[in-house]
ZAFIKE-208353 format. One record per atom (N, C-alpha, C): y, x, z; chain; atom name. Coordinates in Angstrom, 3 decimals. Each point is the difference from the previous one (the first is absolute). Example, Ala and Ser with C-alpha at 12.3 -4.5 7.8 and 13.67 -1.06 7.14 Angstrom:
! residues 2
+----------+----------+----------+-------+------+
:    north :     east :       up : chain : name :
+----------+----------+----------+-------+------+
:   -5.690 :   13.190 :    7.800 :     A :    N :
:    1.190 :   -0.890 :    0.000 :     A :   CA :
:    1.200 :    0.900 :    0.000 :     A :    C :
:    1.050 :   -0.350 :   -0.720 :     A :    N :
:    1.190 :    0.820 :    0.060 :     A :   CA :
:    1.090 :   -0.770 :    0.730 :     A :    C :
+----------+----------+----------+-------+------+
! end
This chain:
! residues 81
+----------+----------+----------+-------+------+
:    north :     east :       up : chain : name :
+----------+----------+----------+-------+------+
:  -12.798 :  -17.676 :   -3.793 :     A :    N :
:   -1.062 :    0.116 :   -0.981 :     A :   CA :
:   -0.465 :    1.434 :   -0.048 :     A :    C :
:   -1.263 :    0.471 :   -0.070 :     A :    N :
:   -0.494 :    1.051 :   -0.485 :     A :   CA :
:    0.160 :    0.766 :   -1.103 :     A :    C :
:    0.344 :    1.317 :   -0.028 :     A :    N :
:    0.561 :    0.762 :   -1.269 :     A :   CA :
:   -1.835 :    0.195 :   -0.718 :     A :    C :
:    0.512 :    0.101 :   -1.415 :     A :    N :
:   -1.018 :    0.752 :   -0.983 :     A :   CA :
:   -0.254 :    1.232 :   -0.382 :     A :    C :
:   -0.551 :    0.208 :   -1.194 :     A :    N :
:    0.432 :    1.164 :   -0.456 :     A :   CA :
:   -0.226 :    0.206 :   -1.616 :     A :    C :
:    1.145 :   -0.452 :   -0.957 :     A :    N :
:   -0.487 :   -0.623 :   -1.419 :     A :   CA :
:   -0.569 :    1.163 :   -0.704 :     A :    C :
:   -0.049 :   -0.235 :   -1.103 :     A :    N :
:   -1.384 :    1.105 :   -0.576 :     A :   CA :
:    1.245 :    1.228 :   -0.957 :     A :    C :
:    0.996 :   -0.213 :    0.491 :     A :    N :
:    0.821 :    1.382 :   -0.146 :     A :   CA :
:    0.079 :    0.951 :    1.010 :     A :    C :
:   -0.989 :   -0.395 :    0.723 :     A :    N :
:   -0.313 :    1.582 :    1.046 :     A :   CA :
:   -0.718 :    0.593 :   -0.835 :     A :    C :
:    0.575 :    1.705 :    0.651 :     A :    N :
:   -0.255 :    1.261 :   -0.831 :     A :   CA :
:   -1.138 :    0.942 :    1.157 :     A :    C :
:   -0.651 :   -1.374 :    0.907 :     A :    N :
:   -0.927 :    0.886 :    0.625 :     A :   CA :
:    0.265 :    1.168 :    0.996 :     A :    C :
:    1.267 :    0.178 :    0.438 :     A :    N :
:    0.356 :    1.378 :    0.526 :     A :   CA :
:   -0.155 :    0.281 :    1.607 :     A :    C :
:   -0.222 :   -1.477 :    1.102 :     A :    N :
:   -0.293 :    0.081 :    0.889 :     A :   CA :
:    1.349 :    0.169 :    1.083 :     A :    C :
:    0.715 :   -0.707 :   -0.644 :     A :    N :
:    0.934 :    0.180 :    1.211 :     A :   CA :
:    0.776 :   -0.847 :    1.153 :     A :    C :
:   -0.400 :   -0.894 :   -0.756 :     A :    N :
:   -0.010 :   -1.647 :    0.962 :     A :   CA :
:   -1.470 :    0.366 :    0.794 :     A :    C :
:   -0.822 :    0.100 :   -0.106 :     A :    N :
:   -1.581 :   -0.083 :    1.037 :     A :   CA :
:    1.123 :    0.430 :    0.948 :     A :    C :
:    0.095 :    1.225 :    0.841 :     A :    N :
:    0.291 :    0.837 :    1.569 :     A :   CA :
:    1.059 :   -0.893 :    0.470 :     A :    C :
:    0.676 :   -0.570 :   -1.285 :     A :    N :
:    1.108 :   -0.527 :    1.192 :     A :   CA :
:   -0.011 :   -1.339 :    0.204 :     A :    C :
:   -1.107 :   -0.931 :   -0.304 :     A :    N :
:   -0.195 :   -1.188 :    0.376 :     A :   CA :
:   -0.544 :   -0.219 :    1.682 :     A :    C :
:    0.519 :   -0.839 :    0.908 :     A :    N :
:   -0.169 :    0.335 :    1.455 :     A :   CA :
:   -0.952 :   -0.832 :    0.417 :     A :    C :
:   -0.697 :   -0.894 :   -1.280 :     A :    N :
:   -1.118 :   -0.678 :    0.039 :     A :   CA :
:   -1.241 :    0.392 :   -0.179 :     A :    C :
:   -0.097 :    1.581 :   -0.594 :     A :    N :
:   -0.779 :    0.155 :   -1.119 :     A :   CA :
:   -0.625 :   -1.473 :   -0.971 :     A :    C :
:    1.038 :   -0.840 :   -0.780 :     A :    N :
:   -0.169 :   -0.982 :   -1.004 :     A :   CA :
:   -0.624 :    0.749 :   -1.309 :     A :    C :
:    0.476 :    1.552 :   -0.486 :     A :    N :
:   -0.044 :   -0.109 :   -1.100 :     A :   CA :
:   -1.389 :    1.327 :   -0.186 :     A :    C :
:   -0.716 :   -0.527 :   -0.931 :     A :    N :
:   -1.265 :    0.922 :   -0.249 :     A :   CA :
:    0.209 :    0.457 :   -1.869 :     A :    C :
:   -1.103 :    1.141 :    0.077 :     A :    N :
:    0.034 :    0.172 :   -1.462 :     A :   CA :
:   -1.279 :   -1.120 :   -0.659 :     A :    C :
:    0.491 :   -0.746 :   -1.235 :     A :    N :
:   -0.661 :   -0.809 :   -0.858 :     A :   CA :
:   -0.173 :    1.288 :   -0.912 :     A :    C :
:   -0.701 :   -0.597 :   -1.116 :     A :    N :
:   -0.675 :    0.790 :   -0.997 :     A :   CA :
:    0.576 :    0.688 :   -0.497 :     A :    C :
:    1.417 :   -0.598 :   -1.132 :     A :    N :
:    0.948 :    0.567 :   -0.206 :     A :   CA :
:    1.545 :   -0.073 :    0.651 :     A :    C :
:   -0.010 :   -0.598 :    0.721 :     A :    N :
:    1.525 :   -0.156 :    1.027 :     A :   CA :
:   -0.287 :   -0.030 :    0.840 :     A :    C :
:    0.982 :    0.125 :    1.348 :     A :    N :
:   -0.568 :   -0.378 :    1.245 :     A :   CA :
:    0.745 :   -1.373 :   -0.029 :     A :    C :
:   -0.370 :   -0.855 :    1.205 :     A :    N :
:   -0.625 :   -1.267 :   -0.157 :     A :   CA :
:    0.937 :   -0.290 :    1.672 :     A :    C :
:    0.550 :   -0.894 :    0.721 :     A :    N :
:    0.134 :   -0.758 :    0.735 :     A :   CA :
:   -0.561 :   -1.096 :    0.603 :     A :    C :
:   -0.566 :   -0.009 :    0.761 :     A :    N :
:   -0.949 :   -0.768 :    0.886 :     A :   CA :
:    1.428 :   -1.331 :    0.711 :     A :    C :
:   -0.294 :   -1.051 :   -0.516 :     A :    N :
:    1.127 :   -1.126 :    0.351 :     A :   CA :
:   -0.379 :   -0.022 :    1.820 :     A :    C :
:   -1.186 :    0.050 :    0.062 :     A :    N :
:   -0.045 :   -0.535 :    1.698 :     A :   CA :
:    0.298 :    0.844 :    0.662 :     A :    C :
:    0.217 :    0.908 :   -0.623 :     A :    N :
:    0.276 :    1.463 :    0.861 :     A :   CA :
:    2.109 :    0.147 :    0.030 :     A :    C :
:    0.029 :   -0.136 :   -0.827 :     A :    N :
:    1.898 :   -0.213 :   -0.805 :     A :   CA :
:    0.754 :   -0.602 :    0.941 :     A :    C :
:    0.729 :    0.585 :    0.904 :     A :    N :
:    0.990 :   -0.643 :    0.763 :     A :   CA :
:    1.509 :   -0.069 :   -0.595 :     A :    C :
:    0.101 :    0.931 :   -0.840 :     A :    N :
:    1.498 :    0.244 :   -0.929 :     A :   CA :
:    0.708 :    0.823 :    0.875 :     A :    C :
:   -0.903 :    1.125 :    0.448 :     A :    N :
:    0.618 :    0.960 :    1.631 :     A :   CA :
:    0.635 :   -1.135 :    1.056 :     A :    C :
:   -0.333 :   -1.315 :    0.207 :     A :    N :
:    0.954 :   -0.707 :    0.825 :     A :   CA :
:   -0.808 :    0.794 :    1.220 :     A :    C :
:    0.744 :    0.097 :    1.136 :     A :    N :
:   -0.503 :    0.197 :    1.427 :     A :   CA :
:    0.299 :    1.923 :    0.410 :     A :    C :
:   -0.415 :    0.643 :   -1.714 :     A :    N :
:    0.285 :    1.014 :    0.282 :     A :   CA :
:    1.066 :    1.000 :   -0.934 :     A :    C :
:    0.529 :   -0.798 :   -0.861 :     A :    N :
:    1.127 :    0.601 :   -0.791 :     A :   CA :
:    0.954 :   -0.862 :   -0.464 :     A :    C :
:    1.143 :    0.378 :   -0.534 :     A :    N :
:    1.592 :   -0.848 :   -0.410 :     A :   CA :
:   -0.792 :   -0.069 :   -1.238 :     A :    C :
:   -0.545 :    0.195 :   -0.741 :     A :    N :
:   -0.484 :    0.263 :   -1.824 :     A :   CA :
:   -1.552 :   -0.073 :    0.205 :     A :    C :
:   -0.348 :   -0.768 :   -1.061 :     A :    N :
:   -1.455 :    0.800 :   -1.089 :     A :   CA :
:    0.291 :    0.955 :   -0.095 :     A :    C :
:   -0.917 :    1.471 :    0.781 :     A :    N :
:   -0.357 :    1.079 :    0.115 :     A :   CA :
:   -0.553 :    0.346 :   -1.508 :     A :    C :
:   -0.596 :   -0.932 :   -0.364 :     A :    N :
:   -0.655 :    0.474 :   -1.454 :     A :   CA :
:    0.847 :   -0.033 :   -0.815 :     A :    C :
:    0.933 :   -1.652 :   -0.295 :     A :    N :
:    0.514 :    0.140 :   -1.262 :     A :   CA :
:    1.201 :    1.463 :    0.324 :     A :    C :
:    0.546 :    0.236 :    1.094 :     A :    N :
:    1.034 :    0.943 :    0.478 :     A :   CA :
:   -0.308 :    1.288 :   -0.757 :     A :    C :
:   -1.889 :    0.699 :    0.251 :     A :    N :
:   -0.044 :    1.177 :   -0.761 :     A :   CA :
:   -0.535 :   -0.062 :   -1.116 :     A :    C :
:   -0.537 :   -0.955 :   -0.595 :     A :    N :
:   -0.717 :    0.336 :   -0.953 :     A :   CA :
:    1.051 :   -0.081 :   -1.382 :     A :    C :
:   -0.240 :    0.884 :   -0.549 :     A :    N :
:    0.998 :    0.799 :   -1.404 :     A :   CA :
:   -0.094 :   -0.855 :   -1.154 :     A :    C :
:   -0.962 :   -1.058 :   -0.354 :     A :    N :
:    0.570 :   -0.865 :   -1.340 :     A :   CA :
:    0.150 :   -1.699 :    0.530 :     A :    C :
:    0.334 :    0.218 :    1.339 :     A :    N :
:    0.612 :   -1.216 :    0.166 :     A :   CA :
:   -1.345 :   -1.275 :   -0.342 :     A :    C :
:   -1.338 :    0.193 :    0.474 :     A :    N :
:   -0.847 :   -0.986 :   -0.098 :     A :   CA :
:   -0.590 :   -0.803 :    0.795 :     A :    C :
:    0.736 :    0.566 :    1.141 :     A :    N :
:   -0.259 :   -0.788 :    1.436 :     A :   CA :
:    0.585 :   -1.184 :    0.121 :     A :    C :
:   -0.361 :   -1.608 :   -0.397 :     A :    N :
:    0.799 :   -0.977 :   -0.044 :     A :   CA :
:   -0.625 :   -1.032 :    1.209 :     A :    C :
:    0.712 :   -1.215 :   -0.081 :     A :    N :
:   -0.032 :   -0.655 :    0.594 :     A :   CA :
:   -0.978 :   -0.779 :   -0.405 :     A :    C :
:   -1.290 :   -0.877 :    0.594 :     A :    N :
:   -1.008 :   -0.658 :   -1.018 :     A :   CA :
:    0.095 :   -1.735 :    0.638 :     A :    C :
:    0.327 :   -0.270 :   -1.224 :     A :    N :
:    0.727 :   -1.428 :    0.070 :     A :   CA :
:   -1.384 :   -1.384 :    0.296 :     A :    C :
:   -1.367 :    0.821 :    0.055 :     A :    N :
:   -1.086 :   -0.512 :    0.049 :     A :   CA :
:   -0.182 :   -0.006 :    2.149 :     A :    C :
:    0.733 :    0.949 :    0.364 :     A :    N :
:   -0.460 :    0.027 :    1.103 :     A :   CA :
:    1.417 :   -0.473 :    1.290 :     A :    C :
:    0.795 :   -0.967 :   -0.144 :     A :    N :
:    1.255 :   -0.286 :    0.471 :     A :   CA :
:   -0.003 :   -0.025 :    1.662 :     A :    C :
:    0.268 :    0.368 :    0.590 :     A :    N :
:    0.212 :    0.121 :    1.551 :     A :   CA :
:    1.602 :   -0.322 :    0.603 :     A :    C :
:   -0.060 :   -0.226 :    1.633 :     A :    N :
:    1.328 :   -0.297 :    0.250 :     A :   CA :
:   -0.195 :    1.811 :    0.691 :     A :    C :
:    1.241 :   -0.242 :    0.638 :     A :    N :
:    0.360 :    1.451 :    0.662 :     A :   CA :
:   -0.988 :   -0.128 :    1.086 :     A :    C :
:   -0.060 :   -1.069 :    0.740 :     A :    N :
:   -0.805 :   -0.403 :    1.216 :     A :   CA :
:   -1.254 :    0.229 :    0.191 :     A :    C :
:   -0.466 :   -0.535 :   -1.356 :     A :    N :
:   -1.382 :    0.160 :   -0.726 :     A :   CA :
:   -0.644 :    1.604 :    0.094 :     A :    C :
:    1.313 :    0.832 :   -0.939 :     A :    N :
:   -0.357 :    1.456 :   -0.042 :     A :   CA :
:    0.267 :    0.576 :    1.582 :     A :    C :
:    0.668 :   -0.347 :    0.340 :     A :    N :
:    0.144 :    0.234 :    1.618 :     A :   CA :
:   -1.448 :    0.592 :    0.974 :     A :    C :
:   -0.880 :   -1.302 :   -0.327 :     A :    N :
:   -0.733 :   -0.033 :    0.502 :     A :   CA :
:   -1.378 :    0.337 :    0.086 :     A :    C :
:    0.040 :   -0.152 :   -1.354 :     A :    N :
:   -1.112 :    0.512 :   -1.074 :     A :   CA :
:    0.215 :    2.093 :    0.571 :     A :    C :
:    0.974 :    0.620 :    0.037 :     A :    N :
:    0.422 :    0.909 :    0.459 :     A :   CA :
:   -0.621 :    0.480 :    1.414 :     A :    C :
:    0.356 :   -0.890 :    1.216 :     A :    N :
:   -0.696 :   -0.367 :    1.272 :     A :   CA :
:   -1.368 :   -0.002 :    0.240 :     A :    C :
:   -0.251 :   -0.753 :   -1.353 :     A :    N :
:   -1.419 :   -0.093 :    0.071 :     A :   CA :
:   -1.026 :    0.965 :   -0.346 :     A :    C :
:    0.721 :    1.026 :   -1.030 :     A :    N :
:   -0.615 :    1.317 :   -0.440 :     A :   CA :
:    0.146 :    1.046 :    0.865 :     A :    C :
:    0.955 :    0.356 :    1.215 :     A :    N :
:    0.694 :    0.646 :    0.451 :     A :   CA :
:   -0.159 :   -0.640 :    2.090 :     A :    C :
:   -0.349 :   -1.257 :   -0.362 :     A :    N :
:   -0.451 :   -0.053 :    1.712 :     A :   CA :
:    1.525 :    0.002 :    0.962 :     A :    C :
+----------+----------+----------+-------+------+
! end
């Protein structure tokens, strides 16, 4: 499944650089995760790169967007060639 980003982000920008999708952009007041973009780092990291740095812990899992590993696998492949 694709991570979010709930509205207890503090805006600080530190999930954007290390997403290997570029998934995540700035929204108005938070930045924002792009689901089609969201691999959950599969293909290119052991962890969510985001939820890993970002400091109040708002990088979650979004239960709206459910994937298998295979799924993110590929979806990965497909951004990445």
């Amino acid at each position: 499944m694709a991570y979010k980003i709930t509205e207890e982000c503090i805006n600080c920008g530190a999930c954007d650089p290390e997403c290997p999708n570029e998934a995540i952009v700035a929204g108005d007041e938070i930045y924002e995760i792009e689901p089609d973009k969201c691999s959950e780092c599969v293909g290119a990291f052991d962890e969510s790169q985001c939820a890993a740095v970002c400091p109040v812990d708002c990088c979650i899992p979004d239960p709206d967007h459910k994937e298998t590993r295979e799924e993110l696998e590929a979806k990965y492949k497909k951004l990445h060639g």
